[in-house]
N, C-alpha and C positions, 0 to 999 in steps of 0.2 A: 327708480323704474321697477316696476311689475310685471308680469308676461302671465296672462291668462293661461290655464292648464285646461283644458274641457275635456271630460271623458278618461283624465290619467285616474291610477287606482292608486290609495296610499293605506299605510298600515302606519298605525303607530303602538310602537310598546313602551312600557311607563316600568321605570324601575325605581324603590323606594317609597317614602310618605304620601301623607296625602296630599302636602303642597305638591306633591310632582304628578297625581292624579288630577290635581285642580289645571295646572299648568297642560297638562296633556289633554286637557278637553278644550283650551284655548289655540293648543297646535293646532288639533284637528278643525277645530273651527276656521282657525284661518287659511289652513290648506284648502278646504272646502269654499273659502268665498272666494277661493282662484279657478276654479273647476274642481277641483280633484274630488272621488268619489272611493269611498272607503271600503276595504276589503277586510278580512280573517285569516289570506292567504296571505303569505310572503312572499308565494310563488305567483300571483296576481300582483301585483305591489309593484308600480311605478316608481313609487318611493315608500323608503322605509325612515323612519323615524327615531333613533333610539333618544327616550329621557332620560339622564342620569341620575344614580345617587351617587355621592361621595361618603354619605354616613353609612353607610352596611359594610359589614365585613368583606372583603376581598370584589367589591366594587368593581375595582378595576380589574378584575382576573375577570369575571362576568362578562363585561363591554368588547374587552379585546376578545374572547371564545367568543361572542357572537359577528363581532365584526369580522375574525379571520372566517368562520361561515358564510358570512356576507360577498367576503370579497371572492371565491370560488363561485356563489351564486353572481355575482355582477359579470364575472368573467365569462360565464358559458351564455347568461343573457348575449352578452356583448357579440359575442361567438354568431349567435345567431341572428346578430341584425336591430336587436333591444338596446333597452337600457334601464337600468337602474339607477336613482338616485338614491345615496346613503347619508344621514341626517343626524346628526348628533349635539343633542343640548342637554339643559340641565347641570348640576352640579359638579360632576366631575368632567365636564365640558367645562364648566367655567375653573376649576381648578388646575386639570391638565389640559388646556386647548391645544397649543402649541405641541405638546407628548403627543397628542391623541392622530394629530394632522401627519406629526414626525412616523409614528407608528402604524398608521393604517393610511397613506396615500390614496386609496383608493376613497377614501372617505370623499365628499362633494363639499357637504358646509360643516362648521363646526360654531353653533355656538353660547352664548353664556347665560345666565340663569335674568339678564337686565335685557336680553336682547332677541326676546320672543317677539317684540313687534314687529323687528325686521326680518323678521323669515321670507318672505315676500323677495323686499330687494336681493336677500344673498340669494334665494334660489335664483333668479335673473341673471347676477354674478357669475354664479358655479355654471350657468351655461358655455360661460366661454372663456374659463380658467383651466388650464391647466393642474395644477395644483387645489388641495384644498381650499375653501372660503374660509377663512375663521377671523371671526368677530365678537370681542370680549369686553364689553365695557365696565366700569366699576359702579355704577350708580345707577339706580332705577329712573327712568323717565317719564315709563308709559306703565301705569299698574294694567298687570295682565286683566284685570276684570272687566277690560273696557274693553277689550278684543272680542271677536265674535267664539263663541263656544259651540263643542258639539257634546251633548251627555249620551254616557254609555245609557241609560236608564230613563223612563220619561218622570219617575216620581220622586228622585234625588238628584240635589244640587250640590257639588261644593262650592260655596263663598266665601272668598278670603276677603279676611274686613281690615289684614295688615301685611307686611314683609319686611321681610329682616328681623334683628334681634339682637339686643341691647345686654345681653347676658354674654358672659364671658364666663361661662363651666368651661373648663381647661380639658374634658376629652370633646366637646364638640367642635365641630368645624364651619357650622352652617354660618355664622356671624362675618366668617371671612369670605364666604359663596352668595349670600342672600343681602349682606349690607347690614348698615342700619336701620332700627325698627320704622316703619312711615306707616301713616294708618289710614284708611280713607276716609273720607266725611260719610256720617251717621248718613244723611239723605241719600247720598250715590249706594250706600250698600241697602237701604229701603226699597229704593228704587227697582233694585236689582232683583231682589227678592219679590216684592209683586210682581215683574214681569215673568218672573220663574214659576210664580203661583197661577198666574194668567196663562200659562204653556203647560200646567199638569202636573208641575211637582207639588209636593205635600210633604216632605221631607227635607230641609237644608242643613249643611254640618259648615260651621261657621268655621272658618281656619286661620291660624296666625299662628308665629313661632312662641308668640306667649300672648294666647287670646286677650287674658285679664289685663295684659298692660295697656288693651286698645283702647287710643283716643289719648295718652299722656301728653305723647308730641303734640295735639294740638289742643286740650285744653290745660294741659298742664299735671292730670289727673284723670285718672281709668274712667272712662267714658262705659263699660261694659257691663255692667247692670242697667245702665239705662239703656243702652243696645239691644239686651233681651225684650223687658218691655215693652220695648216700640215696636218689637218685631215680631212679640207677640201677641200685639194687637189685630196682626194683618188677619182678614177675613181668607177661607178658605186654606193657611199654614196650618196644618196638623204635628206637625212634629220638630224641633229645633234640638240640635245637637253641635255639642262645640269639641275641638279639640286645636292645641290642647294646653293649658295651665300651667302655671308657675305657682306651690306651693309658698315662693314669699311673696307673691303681689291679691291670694285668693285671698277677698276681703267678705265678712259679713254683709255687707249689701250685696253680692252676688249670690249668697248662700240664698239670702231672700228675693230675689228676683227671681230663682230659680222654685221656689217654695209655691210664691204668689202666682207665678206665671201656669197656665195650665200646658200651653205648648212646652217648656221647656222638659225637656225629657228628664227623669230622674236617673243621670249616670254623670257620675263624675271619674275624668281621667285623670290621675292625680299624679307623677311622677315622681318617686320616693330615690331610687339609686342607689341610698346605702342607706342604712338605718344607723349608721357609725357619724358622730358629730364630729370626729377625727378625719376622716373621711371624706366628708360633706365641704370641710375648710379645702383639704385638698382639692378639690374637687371643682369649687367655687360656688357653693350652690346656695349661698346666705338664706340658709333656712337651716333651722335646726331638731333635731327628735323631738323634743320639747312640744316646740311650733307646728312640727306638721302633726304630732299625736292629736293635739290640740283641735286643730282643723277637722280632723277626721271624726274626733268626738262633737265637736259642734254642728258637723255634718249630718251626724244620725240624729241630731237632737232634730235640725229645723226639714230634713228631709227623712223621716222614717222609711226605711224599705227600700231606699233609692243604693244602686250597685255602684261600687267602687273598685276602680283598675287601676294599673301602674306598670313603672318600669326599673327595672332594676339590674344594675351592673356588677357583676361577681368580680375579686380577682382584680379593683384596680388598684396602678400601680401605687406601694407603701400597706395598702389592707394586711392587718394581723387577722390569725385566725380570734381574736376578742370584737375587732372591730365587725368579721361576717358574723358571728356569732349574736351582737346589738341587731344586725338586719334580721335574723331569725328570728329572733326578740320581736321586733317591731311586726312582721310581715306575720306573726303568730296573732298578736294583738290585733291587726286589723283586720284580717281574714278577706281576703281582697276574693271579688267574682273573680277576678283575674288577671294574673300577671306577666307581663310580658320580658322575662330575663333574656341575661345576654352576659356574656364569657367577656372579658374586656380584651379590644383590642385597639391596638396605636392606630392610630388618623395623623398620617402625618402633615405638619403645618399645626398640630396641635399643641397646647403647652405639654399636656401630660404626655406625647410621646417620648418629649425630649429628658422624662423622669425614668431615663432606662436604668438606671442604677438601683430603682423600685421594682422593677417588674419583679413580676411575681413566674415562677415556676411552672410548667406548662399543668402539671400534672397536679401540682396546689389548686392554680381554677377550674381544673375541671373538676377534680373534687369538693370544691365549695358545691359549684354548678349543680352535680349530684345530687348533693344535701340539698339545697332549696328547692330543682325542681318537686320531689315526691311533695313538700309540705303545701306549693303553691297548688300542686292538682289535687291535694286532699280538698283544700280551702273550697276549689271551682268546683269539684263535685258538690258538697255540703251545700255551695250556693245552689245549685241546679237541683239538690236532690229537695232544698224549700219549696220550690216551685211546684215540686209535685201536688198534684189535686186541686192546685189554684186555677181559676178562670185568666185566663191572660189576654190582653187584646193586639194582636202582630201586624205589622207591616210585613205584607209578604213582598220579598224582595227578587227569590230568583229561583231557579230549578237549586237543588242538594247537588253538592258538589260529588258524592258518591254512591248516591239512591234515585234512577229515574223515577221511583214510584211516591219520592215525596219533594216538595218544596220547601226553602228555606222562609224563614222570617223572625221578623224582631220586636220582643218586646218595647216596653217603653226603659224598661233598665237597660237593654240592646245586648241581652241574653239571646244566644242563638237558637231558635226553635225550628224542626223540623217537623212538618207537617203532611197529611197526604196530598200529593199532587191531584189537582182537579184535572178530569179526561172530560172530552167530546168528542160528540162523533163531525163527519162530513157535514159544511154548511152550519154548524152550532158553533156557539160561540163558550169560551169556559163561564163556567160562576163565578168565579172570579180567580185574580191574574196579578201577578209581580202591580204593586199599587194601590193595590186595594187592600182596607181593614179587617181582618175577621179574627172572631174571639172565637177561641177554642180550651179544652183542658187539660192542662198538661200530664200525661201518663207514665213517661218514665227520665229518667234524668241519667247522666253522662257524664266525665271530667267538663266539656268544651261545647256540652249542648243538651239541650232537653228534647223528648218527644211530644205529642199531642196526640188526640184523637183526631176523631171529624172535625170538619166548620161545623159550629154550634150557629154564627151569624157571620152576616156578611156586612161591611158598609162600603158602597161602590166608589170609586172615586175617578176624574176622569180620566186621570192616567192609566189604572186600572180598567178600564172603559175601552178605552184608544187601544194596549197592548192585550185585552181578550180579543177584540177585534179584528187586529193584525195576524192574532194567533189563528185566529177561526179563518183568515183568507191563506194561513197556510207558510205563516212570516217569523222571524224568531220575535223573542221575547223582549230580547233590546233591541234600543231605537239604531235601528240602521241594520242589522243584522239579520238575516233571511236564510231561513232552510224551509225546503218541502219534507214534509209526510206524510204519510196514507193513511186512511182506518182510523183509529183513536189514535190520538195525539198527548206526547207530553212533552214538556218545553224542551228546548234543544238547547245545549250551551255552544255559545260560541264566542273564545274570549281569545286575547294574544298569548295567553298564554300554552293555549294549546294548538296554536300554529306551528 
């Protein structure tokens, strides 16, 4: 059973990956084909939403600080004759459900990372339960992509083309949250993608817990260079982006689908985590220095110029300082645009927590931590400060997160460049707008970003089109999201995070 919502307001905040932003845009969509119409406010907000992660550091200290906020908010609504529904899924819903129900009562539904299709029925449920709804099932049924979606943005998509993950590295946890790997048929994620291109996007970031292994389960072998091709044939796709890779399943026909293909962006995320083969065993990551150097030099051979990122774990448990000292090594050698470190900490449910006889010293990882960040941001300057004097051609994506007077956007390496924001006046509409292409030359460079000049050029697109549009009747920049201003105009943010 279902019960129509018409006119209620909902929020929803997404915490972690970008499977949980992909997932979050299928909440929204399905609260939406109940009635519910979307707010910024939490103080407007019929219902609130929270998606969980369970992989981030102190996860669950986040969830409960915002739910103990929630429930003072439900309580004074309540007070005055309202009400609030409180919503919590995603990972660490499907890990603690039962915790989560025991510890915040006031919570409505609760549930798991397999049971997005039923949000519907449970909301119906929580009508007239006392207690929490919570519903956990262990197997996917219904792949979220078949659900109805709402996108923050009109010119990017996330498309997950699998779920789950058939890896067992010993500090993650997602394998025992997400299942095992299942991948969709090549045609249904086709499909999906024209119709995405047919609605104004021009940007899709393909998603799976190990993109490259997509399509084993069903043809026995990585379907995923043939997945780019075909996808980059679609007329009207400008831009394909994937995230994110397994360093032992990245095979040379990807390197060349990506080469051959002109959509496929030239950025590869590569995830390194130690540069120790010591390490790496621990770890479970059956790849080795060797192998991933390897890759990285064949990479620059058939992709010249194309930017490479990663992720790297300091300080796990058994690390000698010889083995950070190999990651130095390695992280020196490849010079990454960018890397994304991280301090090690237990996930519990995971093997490595239970290696407490390894841990390491507080004051050991942070001093590793130390050491690597200066070398990772010399590296990201150095890439940013190449860029200087180059013509680049950007996807502008959104107002700068701390300069109204410029816009953000992204190369095709998905270097972050900021640009000047385009003004208008009353009744104009901008030159162009979050969606649209324009080539500009980069002027000064940054650890974590480049500058530009002027638009040198513009290439319109319709999404770009649609959101100048919007802008010039006086609307925000993302779809669904609305402010007024007067006089010249520059984009307004309005995200959950600054609710």
């Amino acid at each position: 059973m279902t019960v129509a919502r018409p006119g209620r307001r909902y929020l929803v905040r997404t915490f972690g990956c970008q499977m949980n932003e992909h997932d979050s845009g299928r909440a929204a969509g399905v609260l939406e084909s109940l009635g519910y119409r979307p707010t910024a406010s939490a103080e407007d907000a019929d219902l609130i939403l929270l998606n969980t992660c369970a992989v981030r550091e102190n996860a669950d200290n986040r969830l409960y600080g915002t739910l103990g906020h929630l429930k003072s908010t439900k309580k004074r609504r309540q007070a005055n004759g309202e009400d609030l529904t409180i919503v919590v899924g995603g990972c660490l819903a499907q890990k603690d459900g039962a915790v989560v129900a025991q510890k915040a009562p006031w919570v409505d539904v609760v549930y798991g990372t397999h049971n997005l299709p039923d949000l519907p029925r449970l909301l119906a449920q929580a009508d007239s339960a006392a207690v929490p709804v919570v519903e956990l099932i262990e197997q996917l049924e219904t792949f979220p992509s078949a659900l109805p979606a709402k996108r923050e943005v009109r010119h990017h998509a996330w498309v997950s083309i699998s779920v789950g993950c058939d890896n067992r590295c010993t500090f993650c946890i997602v394998p025992a949250l997400r299942g095992s790997e299942r991948s969709r048929r090549p045609g249904e994620i086709a499909d999906e993608v024209r119709r995405l291109v047919a609605d104004g996007v021009v940007e899709v970031t393909l998603l799976g817990q190990n993109v490259n292994s997509y399509g084993r389960d069903l043809a026995g072998a990585s379907l995923f260079a043939q997945l780019l091709r075909e996808l980059g044939e679609l007329a009207g796709l400008e831009r394909i982006r994937f995230t994110s890779p397994h360093p032992r399943d990245f095979t040379e026909e990807v390197l060349l689908a990506m080469a051959e293909t002109e959509t496929v962006m030239p950025h590869l995320h590569l995830p390194l985590q130690s540069g120790s083969d010591r390490v790496l065993r621990l770890m479970r990551r059956s790849y080795r220095q060797r192998r991933y150097l390897k890759l990285v030099a064949r990479t620059r051979e058939l992709l010249p110029g194309a930017s490479l990122t990663t992720d790297i774990i300091v300080g796990f448990p058994g690390e000698t300082e010889e083995d950070f000292q190999e990651t130095l090594d390695v992280v020196d050698q490849v010079r990454f645009d960018q890397a994304f470190t991280f301090q090690y900490s237990p996930r519990p449910g995971t093997p490595a927590a239970a290696m407490t006889d390894a841990f390491l010293p507080a004051e050991v990882v942070a001093d590793r931590y130390g050491r690597l960040e200066p070398l990772v941001r010399r590296h990201s300057r150095e890439a940013h400060d190449r860029l200087v004097g180059t013509v680049q051609e950007l996807l502008v994506d959104s107002p700068s997160k701390t300069d109204p007077a410029r816009w953000s956007g992204r190369t095709a390496g998905n270097h972050l460049v900021h640009l000047p924001a385009a003004t208008w006046a009353d009744g104009e509409t901008p030159e162009y707008a979050p969606g649209d292409l324009v080539t500009v030359r980069i002027t000064e460079a940054a650890t974590n970003y480049a500058l530009s000049g002027p638009v040198l050029a513009v290439r319109r697109t319709d999404a770009g089109r649609a959101t100048a549009i919007a802008m010039g009747r006086g609307e925000g920049w993302r779809a669904g999201a609305t402010e007024v201003t007067s006089g010249r105009r520059s984009l307004p943010v309005v995200t959950a995070a600054n609710t």
